[in-house]
Phi, psi and omega in degrees: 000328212271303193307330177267340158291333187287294182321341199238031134281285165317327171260351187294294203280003159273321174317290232258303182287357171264339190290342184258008168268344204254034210206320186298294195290325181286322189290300224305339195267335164327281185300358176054034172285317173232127164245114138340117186281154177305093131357120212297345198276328170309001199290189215208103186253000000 
């Protein structure tokens, strides 16, 4: 009984940290937190 509330816990709470790391990593370019530099061969001269 005790192992399985621990499973279900344990995946309740892997559930909630991938969706807020996937939720981060999506956003972050939205929000103009990370811009990437530009790759001098893509440049525009």
């Amino acid at each position: 009984m005790k192992r399985n509330l621990v499973m279900k816990v344990m995946t309740l709470a892997l559930g909630m940290l991938t969706f807020l790391a996937t939720t981060t990593a999506a956003s972050a370019c939205i929000w103009g937190l990370y811009q990437p530099e530009e790759p001098k061969s893509l440049r525009e001269k």
